[in-house]
DOKOLKOL-858148 format. One record per residue (C-alpha): residue number from 0; chain; x, y negated, z negated. Coordinates in Angstrom, 1 decimal. Each point is the difference from the previous one (the first is absolute). Layout:
N
<atom num="NUM" chaine="A" c1="X" c2="Y" c3="Z"/>
...
This chain:
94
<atom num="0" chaine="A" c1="0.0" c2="0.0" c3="0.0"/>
<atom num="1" chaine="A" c1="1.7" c2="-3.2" c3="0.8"/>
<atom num="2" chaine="A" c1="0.8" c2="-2.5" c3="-2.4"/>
<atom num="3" chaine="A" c1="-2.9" c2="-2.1" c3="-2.2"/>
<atom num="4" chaine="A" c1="0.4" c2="-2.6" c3="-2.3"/>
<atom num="5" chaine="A" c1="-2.1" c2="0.1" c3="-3.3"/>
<atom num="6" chaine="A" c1="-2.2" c2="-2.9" c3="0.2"/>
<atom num="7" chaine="A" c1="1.0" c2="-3.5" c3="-0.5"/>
<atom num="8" chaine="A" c1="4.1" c2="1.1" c3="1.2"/>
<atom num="9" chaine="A" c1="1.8" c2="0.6" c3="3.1"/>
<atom num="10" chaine="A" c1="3.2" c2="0.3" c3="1.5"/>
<atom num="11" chaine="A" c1="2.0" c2="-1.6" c3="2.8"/>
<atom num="12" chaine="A" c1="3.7" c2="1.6" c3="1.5"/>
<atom num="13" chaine="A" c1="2.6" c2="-1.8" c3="1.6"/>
<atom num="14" chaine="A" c1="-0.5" c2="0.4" c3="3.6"/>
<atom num="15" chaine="A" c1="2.5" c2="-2.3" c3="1.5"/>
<atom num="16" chaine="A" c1="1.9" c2="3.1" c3="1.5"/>
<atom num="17" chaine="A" c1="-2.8" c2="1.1" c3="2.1"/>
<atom num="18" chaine="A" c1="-0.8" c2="-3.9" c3="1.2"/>
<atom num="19" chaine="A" c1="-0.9" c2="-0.1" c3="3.6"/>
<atom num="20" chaine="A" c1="0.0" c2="-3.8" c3="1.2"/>
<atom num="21" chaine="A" c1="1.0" c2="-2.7" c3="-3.0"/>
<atom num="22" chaine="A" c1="-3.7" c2="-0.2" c3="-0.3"/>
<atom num="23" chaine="A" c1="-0.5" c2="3.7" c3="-1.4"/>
<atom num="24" chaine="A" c1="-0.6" c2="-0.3" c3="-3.8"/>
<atom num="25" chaine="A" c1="3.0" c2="0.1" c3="-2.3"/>
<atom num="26" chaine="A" c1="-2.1" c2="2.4" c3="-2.4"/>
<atom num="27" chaine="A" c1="-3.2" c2="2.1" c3="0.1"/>
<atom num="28" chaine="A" c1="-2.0" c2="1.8" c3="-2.1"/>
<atom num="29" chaine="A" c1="-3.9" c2="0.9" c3="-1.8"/>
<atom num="30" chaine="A" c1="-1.7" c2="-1.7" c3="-2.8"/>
<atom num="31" chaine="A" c1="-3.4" c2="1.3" c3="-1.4"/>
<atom num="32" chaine="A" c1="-2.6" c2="-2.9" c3="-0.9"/>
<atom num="33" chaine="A" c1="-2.9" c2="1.3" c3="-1.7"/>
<atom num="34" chaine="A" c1="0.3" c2="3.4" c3="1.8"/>
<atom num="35" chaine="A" c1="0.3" c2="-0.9" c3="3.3"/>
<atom num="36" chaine="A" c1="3.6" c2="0.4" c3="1.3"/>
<atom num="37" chaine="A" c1="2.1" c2="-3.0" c3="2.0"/>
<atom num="38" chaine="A" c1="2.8" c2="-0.2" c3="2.3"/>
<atom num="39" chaine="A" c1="2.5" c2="-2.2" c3="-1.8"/>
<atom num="40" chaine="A" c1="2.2" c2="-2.1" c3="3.0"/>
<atom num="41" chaine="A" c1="2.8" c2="-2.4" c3="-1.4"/>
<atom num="42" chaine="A" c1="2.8" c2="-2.5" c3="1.6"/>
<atom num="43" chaine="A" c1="2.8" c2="-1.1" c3="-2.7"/>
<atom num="44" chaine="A" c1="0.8" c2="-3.1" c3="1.2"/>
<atom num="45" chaine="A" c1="3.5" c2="-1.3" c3="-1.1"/>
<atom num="46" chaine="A" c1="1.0" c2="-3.9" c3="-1.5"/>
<atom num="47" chaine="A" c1="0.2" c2="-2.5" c3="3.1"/>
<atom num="48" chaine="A" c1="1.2" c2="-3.5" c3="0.1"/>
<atom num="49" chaine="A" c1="-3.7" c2="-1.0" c3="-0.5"/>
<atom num="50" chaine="A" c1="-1.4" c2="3.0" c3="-2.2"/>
<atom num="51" chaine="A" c1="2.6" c2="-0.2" c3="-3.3"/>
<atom num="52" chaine="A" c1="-1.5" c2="4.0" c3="-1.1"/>
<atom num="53" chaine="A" c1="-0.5" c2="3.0" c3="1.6"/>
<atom num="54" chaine="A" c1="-3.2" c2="0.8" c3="0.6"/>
<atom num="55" chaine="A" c1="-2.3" c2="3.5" c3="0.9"/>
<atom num="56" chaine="A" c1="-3.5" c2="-0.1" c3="2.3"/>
<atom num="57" chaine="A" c1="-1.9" c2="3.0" c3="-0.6"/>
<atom num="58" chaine="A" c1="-3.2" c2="0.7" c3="2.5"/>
<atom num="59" chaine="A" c1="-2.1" c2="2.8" c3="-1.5"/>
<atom num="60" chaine="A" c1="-1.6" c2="1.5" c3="2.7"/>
<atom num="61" chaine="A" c1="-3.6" c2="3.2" c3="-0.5"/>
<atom num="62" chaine="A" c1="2.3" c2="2.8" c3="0.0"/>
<atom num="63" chaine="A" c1="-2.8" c2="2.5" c3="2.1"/>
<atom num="64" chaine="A" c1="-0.2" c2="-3.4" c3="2.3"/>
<atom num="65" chaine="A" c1="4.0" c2="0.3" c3="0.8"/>
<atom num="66" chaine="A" c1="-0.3" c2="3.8" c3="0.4"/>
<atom num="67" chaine="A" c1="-2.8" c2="-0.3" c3="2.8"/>
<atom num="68" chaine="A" c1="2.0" c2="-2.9" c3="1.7"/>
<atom num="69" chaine="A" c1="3.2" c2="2.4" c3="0.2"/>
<atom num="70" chaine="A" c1="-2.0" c2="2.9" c3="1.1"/>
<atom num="71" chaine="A" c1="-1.2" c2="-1.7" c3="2.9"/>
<atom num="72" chaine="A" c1="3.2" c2="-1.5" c3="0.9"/>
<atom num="73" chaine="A" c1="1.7" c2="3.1" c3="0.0"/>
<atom num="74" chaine="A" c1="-3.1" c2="1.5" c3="2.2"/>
<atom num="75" chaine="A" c1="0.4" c2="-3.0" c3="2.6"/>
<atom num="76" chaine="A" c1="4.0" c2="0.9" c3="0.0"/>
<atom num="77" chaine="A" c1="-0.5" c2="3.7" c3="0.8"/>
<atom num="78" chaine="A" c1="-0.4" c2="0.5" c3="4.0"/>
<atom num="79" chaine="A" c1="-2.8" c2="1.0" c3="1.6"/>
<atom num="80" chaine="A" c1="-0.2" c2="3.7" c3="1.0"/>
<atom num="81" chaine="A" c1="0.4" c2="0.7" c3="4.0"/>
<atom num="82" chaine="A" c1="-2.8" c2="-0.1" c3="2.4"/>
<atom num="83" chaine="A" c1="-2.1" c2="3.1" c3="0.8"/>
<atom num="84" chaine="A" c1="1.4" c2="1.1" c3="2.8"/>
<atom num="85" chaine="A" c1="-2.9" c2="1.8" c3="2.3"/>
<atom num="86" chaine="A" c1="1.8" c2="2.0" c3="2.3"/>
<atom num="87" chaine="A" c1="2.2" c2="1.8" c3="-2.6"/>
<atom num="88" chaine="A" c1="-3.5" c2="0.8" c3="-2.3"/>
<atom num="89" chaine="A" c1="0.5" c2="2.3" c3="-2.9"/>
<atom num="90" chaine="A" c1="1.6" c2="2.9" c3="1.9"/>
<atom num="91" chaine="A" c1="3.5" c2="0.7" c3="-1.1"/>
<atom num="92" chaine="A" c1="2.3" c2="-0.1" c3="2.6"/>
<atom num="93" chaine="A" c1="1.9" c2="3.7" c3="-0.4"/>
């Protein structure tokens, strides 16, 4: 069974290995709010010139919401299966 939080906690994992483009989040993770569970998305952001602290954004994000989404991504990715092709039918060939 995979991982779930007891209610009211969560958990995020350093995922700056597995970063994609520079806007892939630097962590992810699940939080459970009042039973229902939620992705957990967050940037660290590091001191600038103009922001003196660092800083995190978190986006929390359904959790069954981000598993449809990725299901049908992955569904549009896979290729189509090959034409029907009439004048081979279902015989096999030998």
């Amino acid at each position: 069974m995979p991982y779930a939080p007891a209610d009211g906690t969560g958990r995020i994992f350093d995922n700056r290995e597995d970063k994609r483009t520079a806007r892939s989040p630097d962590y992810t993770g699940t939080m459970n709010v009042n039973g229902q569970i939620f992705r957990v998305i967050a940037w660290h952001n590091p001191p600038t010139d103009r922001i003196k602290k660092a800083n995190i954004n978190l986006k929390f994000q359904d959790k069954a919401e981000f598993d449809l989404e990725q299901q049908a991504k992955r569904e549009e990715r896979r290729p189509a299966p090959p034409p029907f092709d009439e004048e081979i039918g279902d015989e096999i060939p030998f």
